[in-house]
C-alpha positions in Angstrom: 61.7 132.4 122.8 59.9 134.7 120.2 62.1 137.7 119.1 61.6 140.2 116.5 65.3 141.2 114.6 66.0 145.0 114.3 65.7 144.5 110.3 61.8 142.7 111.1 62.9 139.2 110.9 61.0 137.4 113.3 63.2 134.7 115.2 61.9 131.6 117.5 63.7 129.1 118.7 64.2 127.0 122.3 66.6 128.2 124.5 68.0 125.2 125.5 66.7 125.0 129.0 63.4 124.6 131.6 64.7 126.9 133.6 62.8 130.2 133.1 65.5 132.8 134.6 68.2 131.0 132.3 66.1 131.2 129.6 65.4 134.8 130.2 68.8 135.3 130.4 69.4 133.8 127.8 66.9 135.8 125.4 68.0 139.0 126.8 71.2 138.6 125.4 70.1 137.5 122.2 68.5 140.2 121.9 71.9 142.5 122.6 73.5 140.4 120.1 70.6 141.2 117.3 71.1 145.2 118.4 75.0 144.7 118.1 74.8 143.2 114.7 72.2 145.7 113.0 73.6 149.2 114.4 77.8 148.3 115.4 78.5 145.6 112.6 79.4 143.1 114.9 79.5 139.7 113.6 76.5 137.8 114.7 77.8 134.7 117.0 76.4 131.3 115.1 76.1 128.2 117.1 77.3 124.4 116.0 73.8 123.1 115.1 73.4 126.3 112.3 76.9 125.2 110.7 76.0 121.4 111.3 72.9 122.2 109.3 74.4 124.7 106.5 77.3 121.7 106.1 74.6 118.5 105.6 72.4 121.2 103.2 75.7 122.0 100.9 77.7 118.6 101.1 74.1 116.3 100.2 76.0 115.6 96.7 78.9 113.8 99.0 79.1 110.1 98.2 79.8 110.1 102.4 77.6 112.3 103.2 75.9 109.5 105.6 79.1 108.8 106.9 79.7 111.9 107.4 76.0 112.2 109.5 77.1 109.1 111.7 80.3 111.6 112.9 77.6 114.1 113.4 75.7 112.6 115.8 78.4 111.6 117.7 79.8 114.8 118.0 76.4 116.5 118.9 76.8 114.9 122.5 80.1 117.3 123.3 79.2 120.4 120.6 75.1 120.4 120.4 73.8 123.7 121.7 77.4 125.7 121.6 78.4 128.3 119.7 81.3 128.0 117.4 83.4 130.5 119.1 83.4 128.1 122.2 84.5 125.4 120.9 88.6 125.6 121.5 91.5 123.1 121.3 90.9 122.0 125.0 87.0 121.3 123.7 88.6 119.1 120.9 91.1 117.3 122.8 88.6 115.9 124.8 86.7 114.8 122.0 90.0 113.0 120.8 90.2 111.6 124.2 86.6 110.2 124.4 86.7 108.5 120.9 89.7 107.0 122.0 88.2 105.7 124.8 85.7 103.8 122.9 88.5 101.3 121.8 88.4 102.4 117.9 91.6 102.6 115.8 93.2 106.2 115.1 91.9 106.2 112.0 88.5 105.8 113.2 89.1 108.8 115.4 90.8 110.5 112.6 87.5 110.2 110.1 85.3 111.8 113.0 87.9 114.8 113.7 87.8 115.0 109.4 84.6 116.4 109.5 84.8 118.2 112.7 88.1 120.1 111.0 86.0 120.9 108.0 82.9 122.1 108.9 85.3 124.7 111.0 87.1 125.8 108.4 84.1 126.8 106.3 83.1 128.5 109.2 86.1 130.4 108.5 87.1 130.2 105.4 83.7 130.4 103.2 81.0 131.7 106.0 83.1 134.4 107.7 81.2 132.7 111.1 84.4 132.8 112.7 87.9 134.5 112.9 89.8 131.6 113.4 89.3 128.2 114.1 91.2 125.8 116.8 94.2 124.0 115.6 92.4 120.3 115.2 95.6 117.5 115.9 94.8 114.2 114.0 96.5 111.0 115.6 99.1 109.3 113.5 97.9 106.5 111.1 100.0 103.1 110.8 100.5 102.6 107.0 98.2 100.2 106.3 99.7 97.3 104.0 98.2 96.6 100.6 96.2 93.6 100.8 95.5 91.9 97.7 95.1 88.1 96.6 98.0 86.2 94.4 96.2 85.1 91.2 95.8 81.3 92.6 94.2 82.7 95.9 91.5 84.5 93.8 90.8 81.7 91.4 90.5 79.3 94.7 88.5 82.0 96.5 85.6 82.1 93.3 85.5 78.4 92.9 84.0 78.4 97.0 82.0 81.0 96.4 78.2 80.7 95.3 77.4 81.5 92.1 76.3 85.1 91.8 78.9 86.1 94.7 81.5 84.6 92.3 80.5 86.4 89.7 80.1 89.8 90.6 83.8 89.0 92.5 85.2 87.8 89.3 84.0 90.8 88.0 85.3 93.3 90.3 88.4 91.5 89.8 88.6 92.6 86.1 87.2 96.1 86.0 87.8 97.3 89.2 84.6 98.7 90.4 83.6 99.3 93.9 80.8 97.4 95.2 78.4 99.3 95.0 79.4 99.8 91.3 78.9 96.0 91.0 75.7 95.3 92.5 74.1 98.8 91.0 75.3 97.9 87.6 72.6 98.3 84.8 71.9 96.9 81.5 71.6 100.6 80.5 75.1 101.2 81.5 76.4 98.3 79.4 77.5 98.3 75.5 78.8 95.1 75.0 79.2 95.7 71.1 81.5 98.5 72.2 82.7 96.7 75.1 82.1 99.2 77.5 80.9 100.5 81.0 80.0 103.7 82.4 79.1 105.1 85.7 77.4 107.9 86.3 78.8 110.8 88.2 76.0 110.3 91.5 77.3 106.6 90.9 80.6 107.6 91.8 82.7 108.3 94.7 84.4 111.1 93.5 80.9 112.4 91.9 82.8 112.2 88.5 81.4 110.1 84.9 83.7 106.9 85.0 84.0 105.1 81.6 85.0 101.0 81.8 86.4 99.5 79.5 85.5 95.4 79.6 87.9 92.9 79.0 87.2 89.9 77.6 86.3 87.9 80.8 84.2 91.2 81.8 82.1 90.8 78.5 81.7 86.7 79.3 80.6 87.1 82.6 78.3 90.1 81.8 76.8 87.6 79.0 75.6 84.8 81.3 73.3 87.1 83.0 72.0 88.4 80.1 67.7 88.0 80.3 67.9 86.8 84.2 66.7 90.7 85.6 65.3 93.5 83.7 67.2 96.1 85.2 69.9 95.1 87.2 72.9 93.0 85.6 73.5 91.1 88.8 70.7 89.1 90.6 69.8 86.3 92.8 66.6 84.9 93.1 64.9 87.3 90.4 65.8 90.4 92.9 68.7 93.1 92.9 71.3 92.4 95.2 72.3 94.9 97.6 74.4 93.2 100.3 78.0 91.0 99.2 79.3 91.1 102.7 77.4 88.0 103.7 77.9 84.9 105.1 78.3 83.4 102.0 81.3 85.5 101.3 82.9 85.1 104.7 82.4 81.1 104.1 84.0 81.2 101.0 86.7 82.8 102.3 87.2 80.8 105.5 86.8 77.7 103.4 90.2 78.5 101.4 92.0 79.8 104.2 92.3 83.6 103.3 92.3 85.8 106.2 92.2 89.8 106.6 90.1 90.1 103.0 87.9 92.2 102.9 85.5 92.9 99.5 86.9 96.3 98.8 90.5 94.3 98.9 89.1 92.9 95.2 90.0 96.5 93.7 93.4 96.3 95.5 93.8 92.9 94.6 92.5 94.3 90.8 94.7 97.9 90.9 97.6 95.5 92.2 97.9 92.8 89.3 97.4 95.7 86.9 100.8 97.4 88.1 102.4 94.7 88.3 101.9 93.5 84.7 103.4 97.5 84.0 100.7 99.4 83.5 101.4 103.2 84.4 100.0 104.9 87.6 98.3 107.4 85.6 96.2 105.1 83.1 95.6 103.3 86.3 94.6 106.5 87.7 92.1 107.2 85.4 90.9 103.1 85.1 89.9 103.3 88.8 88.6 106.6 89.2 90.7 107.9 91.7 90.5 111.8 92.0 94.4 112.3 93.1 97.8 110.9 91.9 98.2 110.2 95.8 95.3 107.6 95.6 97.3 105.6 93.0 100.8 105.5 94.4 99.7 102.9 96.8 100.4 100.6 94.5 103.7 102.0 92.8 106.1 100.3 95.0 104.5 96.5 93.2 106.3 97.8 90.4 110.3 98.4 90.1 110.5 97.7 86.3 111.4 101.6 85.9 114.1 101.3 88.2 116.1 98.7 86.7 118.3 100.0 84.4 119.5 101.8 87.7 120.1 98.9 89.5 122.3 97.3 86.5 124.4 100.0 87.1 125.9 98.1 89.7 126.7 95.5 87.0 130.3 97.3 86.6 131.5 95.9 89.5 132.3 91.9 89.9 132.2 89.9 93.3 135.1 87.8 93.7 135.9 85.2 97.1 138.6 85.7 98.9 141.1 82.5 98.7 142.2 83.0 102.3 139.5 83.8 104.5 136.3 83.1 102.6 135.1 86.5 102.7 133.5 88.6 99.4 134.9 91.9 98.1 134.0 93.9 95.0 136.6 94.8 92.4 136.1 96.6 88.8 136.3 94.7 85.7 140.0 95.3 84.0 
C-alpha cells in the first residue's frame, strides 16, 4: 500500500497478504488510524517488527546482541506481522509452551522469554508504544552447581592437551578471561614490564575497560609466544585462533576422565581457587569483570573462613560419653 500521512509523510509498506479485499481492508484502516493520530491524539498502534527493529538498532553495542537475534527469529514465527497491543499473556503462554516442546532446558526457554519481556517493556516504559505490557512468567531455573577442576584435575587436563590449547587454558586459568578474551588477545593489549592486561570496553561483556593484572605464570606463558604472530598473542600454524571448543579439547578432556567441563568452566574453575585461597568477593568482583555483586556470590559459599570465629563459639561446650548407654551429651565446662 502507498499512503500519504495527514502531516505529508508518505508511507508504503505490504499489507501482509495476496488477498486484495484484505488488503484493502486493511489500508482503509490504516488510513483511520493515521486521521486518529493527527486530529484526536490517539496513540498510533505500532506492530512487533517496528519494536523488533527500534530494539536491534539501539542494543547493536550488546555483547549478545546476536544471541539476542537467534531469539528473534524464533519468536517472529508466533509475533511477525502483529501489533503490540495483540500480543497478551495467552499469546505468551503459548510461546512458553512451544519452546518447551522443542525439548530445551527452562533456561533455554527462559533466555528467549528475556528478550521477549524486554523489548515489551521499552515499548512501555521508554517508547510510550503501549500502556501496559502482559505479565511474561519465566519457568523456574535448577541452581546450577559450580563446576570447577581441583588443582591436580587442571594440571592433568593441560598435560593432554595440545600445545596452544594448553596454553591459552593455562592461561585462562590464571587471569580469568573469557574465551574470547584469550584467543582475541593482542600484543597491544599486553605490558609485560608493568605486568599488565587490558581489555577494551567492545572487548567486554559488560561493554566496560577491564584492567588484568598478570601473575607470574601469566607473564611466562605470554613470553613463549613472543615473535610467533604479529598481532595476535595466541596462534597455531602462523593464524589467529578463533575456535577452543574442538576436538582437541574434548580429547583432552576425555583422555583424563573429566566429564561436564565445559571451557567457560576455566573461569569458574579460576574465580573458585581464588575464593578459596580468601580473596574477597569484591576484589574478585572487579578481577573478573562482573557488572553485579550477584555475579560474584556464586562462589561465596567455597569460602567459610569469615564464619569461623562463629562456629568456635560452640567451643564452650564439651562432648562427654555416657558410661551407661554409650550415648553423647553436651555439658559446660565448670
Amino acid at each position: 500500500m502507498d499512503v500519504t500521512a495527514p502531516d505529508g509523510e508518505r508511507i508504503r509498506r505490504s499489507t501482509g497478504t495476496e488477498e486484495e479485499s484484505l488488503a484493502q481492508e486493511y489500508h482503509d484502516r490504516f488510513k483511520v488510524e493515521l486521521w486518529q493520530v493527527a486530529r484526536l491524539g490517539i496513540k498510533p498502534r505500532h506492530m512487533w517488527n517496528e519494536a523488533v527493529v527500534r530494539w536491534l538498532k539501539e542494543q547493536s553495542h550488546k555483547a549478545t546482541i546476536n544471541t539476542d537475534k537467534i531469539h528473534l527469529r524464533w519468536l517472529d514465527r508466533f509475533l511477525g506481522g502483529k501489533f503490540l497491543d495483540g500480543i497478551n499473556r495467552d499469546l505468551v503462554d503459548k510461546i512458553t509452551d512451544a519452546k518447551l516442546a522443542e525439548g530445551v532446558t527452562h533456561a533455554t526457554v527462559n533466555r528467549t522469554l528475556e528478550v521477549l519481556r524486554a523489548i515489551l517493556r521499552r515499548c512501555v516504559n521508554e517508547w510510550e508504544w503501549l500502556d501496559r505490557a502482559p505479565f511474561v512468567k519465566m519457568l523456574k531455573e535448577p541452581t546450577r552447581r559450580i563446576r570447577y577442576l581441583t588443582h591436580n584435575e587442571a594440571q592433568r587436563l593441560l598435560a593432554a592437551l595440545p600445545e596452544h590449547l594448553a596454553d591459552m587454558a593455562a592461561f585462562s586459568l590464571a587471569t580469568g578471561l573469557r574465551r574470547a578474551n584469550v584467543t582475541g588477545m593482542q600484543w597491544s593489549q599486553i605490558d609485560l614490564t608493568r605486568r599488565l592486561a587490558w581489555i577494551h570496553p567492545d572487548q567486554a561483556k559488560a561493554r566496560k575497560a577491564i584492567a588484568v593484572p598478570l601473575n607470574s605464570e601469566a607473564v611466562l606463558l605470554i613470553r613463549k609466544w613472543i615473535g610467533k604472530h604479529p598481532t595476535h598473542v595466541f596462534s597455531f600454524n602462523g593464524r589467529p585462533i578463533s575456535q577452543v571448543s574442538t576436538k582437541a579439547w574434548y580429547k583432552g578432556l576425555a583422555s583424563v576422565g573429566i566429564e561436564d567441563f565445559r571451557w567457560h568452566d576455566l573461569r569458574h574453575t579460576w574465580a573458585s581457587w581464588h575464593v578459596q585461597n580468601g580473596t574477597p568477593l569484591f576484589a574478585l568482583q572487579e578481577l573478573g569483570g562482573w557488572e553485579s555483586p550477584e555475579m560474584v556470590r556464586r562462589y561465596a559459599h567455597l569460602s567459610a573462613d569469615h564464619l569461623a570465629p562463629y562456629a568456635d563459639r560452640l567451643c564452650a561446650l564439651r562432648v562427654v560419653e555416657g558410661s551407661d548407654n554409650g550415648t553423647f551429651t553436651a555439658q559446660s565446662p565448670k
